[in-house]
N, C-alpha and C positions, 0 to 999 in steps of 0.2 A: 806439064801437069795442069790440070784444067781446076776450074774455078771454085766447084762442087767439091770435088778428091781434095783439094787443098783447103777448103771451112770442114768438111768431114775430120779431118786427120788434126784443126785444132781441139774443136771440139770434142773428139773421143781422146786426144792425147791429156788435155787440160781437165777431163773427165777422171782419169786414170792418176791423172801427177796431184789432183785432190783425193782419190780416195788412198793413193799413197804416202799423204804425208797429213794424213788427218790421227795417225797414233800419237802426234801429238796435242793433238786436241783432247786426246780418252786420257791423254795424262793428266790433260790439266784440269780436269773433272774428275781425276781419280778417288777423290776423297768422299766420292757420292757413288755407294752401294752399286755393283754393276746389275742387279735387278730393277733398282728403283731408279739407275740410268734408264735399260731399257724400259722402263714401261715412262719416262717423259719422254723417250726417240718414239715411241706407237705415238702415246696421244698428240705429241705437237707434229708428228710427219703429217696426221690424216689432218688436225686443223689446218695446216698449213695448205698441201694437196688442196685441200678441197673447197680453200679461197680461190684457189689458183682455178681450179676443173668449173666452179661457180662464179667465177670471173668472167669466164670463157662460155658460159651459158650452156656448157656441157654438162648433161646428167645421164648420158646413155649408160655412161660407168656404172651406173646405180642397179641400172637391169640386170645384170649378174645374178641376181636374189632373185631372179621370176622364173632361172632354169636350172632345174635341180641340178644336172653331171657340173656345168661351169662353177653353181655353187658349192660343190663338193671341193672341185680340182682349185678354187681360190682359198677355201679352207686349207685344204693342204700344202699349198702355197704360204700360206699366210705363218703354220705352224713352223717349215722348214725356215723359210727366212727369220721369224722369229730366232729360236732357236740359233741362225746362222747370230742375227747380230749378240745376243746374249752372251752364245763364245768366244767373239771376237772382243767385244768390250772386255768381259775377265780374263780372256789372255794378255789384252794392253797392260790391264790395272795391273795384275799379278809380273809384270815383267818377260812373258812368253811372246816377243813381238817375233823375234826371229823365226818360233815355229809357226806361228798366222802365217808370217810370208811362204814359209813353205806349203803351209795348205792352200794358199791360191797360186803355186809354182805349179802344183799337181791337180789342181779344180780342171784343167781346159784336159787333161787326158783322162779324168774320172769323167767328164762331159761324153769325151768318143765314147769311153765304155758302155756306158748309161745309156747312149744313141745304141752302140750295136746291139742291148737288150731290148728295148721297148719298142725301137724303132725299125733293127732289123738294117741298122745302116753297116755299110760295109768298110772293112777298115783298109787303108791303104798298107801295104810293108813299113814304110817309114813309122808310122802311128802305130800300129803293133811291136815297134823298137823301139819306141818313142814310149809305148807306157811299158814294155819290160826293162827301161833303164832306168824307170820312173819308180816299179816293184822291187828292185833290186835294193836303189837308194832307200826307200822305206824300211826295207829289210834289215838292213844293215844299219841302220838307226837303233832298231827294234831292239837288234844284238848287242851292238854296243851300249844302248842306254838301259838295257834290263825292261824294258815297258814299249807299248803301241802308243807310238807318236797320237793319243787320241785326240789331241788340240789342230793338229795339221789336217788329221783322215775326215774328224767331225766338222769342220771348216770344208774342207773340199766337196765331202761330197753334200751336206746339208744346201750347200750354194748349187751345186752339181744337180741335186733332186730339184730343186726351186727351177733352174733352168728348165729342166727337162717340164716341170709342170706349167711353165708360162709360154713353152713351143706349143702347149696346141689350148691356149688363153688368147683370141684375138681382141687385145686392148692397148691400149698405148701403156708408154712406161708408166705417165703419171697416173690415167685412169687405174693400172695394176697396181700400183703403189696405194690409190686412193680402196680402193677392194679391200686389198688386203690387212692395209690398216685398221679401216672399219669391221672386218672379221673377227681383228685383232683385238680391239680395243676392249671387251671384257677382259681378256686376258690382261692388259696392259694395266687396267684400274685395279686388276685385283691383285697384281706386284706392288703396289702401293703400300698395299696392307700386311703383306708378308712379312712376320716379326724377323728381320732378318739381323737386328740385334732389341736389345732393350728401349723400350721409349719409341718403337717406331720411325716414322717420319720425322721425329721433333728433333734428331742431330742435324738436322738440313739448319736448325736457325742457327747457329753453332760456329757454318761454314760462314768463310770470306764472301763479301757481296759480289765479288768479280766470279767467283768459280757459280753461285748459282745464275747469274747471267749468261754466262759461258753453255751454262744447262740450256737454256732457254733457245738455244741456237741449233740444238740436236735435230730439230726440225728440218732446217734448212739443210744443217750439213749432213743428213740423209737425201734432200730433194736435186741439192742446184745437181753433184755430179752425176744422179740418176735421168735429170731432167736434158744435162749436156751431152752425156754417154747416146741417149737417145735421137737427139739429131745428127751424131756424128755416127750411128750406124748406119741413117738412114742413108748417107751419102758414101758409105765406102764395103767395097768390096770385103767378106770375112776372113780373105790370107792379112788385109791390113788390119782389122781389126785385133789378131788372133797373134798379130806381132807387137802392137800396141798396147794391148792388156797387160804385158809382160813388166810393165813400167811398174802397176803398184806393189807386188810383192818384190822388185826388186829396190824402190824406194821405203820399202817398209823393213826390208834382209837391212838394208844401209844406213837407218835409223837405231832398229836395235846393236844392231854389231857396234857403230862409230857413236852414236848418241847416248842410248840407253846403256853400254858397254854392259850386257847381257851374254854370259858366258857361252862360250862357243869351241867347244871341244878340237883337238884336232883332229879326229876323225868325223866331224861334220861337215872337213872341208871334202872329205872323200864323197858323202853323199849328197852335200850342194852340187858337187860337180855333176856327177852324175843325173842330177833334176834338172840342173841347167840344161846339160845336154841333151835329154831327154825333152826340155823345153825348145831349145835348136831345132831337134827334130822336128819335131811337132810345126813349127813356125816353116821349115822347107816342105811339109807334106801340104801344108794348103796352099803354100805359091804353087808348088805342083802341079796339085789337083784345080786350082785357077788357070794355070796356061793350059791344061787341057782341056779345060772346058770352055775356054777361048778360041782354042784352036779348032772345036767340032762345027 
């Protein structure tokens, strides 16, 4: 194992074992509105970003604004992740950790599907088994629970569009991050003011001084696993990365279950199983498609 594959694989591993066991972080902020959470995760990510991008004497980031399609496709970007983090934070608060993990169990085969629309990419057999044991599990959730897993489907593919809008975005993670932030940031000042109960803002004085501290940290704990995830792709092939990701909603499934002890039906073990496997899958079709394309 060479030098590179080996910092790649902490790096994207340490990337992943943080954004998996950060639902305990959204707990410990739970007492803070998950709108008026997300909108200090926009404002403090772009301050943050863009000490970081203005450190580095980088502002190419900032040209994004002088071309109209890239300014569109970071708008839209910027909505979808939005929107991604917003569900994810009220599914923490609200006690739905379990189905977050499942909607990034199924993000990486809503990703193939999204490619073979837009991009016309071609699906191996395995990947085509791999998201029908993935529709099936869904299915059968659906039946049993009376309702469309919307917490898992709107997590997956909201993350799943965001991808798809940053493959043809040539920016680094942080410059993407810093884009999109700043896109965002009307949007983010005007969750501020959302009567989302009586008295507005003014239950924040209310709270313990450690949980808004705790607030003040949303910055970073969107940037470092964004910023770690990003050298550790640059160094590793996507069959590893693509078995690597599989860490956080599996440290996030093991949180809710053991931690949060967040009820869990026994026919949900029928349809974990199935996603798992359906994840298996998915994780043998890119070694696959690696040793062949190794082999050409």
């Amino acid at each position: 194992m060479n030098k590179s594959f080996s910092k790649g694989v902490f790096f994207a591993a340490l990337s992943y074992i943080l954004w998996g066991i950060f639902p305990f972080y959204w707990k410990l902020v739970a007492e803070i509105k998950p709108l008026h959470i997300l909108a200090f995760r926009i404002v403090l990510s772009l301050l943050l970003v863009s000490v970081i991008l203005f450190a580095r004497k980088n502002f190419a980031w900032l040209g994004f604004f002088r071309d109209r399609k890239k300014r569109l496709l970071m708008a839209l970007a910027a909505v979808a992740i939005c929107v991604n983090w917003g569900l994810y934070i009220t599914a923490i608060s609200m006690g739905h950790t379990i189905e977050a993990s499942l909607g990034y169990y199924i993000n990486p085969l809503v990703s193939i599907v999204l490619g073979l629309c837009f991009f016309r990419e071609k699906l191996a057999p395995l990947q085509w088994l791999a998201f029908a044991f993935a529709a099936v599990g869904v299915l059968i959730l659906t039946v049993f629970s009376r309702t469309v897993p919307w917490i898992s489907l709107g997590l997956a593919f909201t993350f799943g569009f965001y991808s798809l809008l940053k493959k043809t975005i040539s920016l680094s993670a942080l410059e993407s991050l810093g884009a999109e932030t700043l896109i965002a940031l009307p949007l983010g000042v005007l969750f501020f003011f959302v009567p989302v109960e009586a008295g507005g803002l003014s239950y924040l004085a209310r709270l313990p001084v450690h949980v808004l501290l705790l607030l003040l940290l949303s910055g970073a704990v969107t940037t470092l696993p964004l910023y770690l995830f990003a050298k550790g792709a640059k160094l590793l092939p996507l069959s590893t990365i693509g078995f690597i990701q599989f860490i956080n909603p599996t440290l996030t499934f093991l949180e809710g279950y053991f931690v949060f002890r967040e009820s869990f039906p026994v026919q949900n073990f029928i349809v974990f199983g199935l996603i798992w496997f359906a994840a298996i899958l998915y994780i043998i079709s890119l070694k696959v498609a690696s040793r062949r394309k190794n082999n050409v």
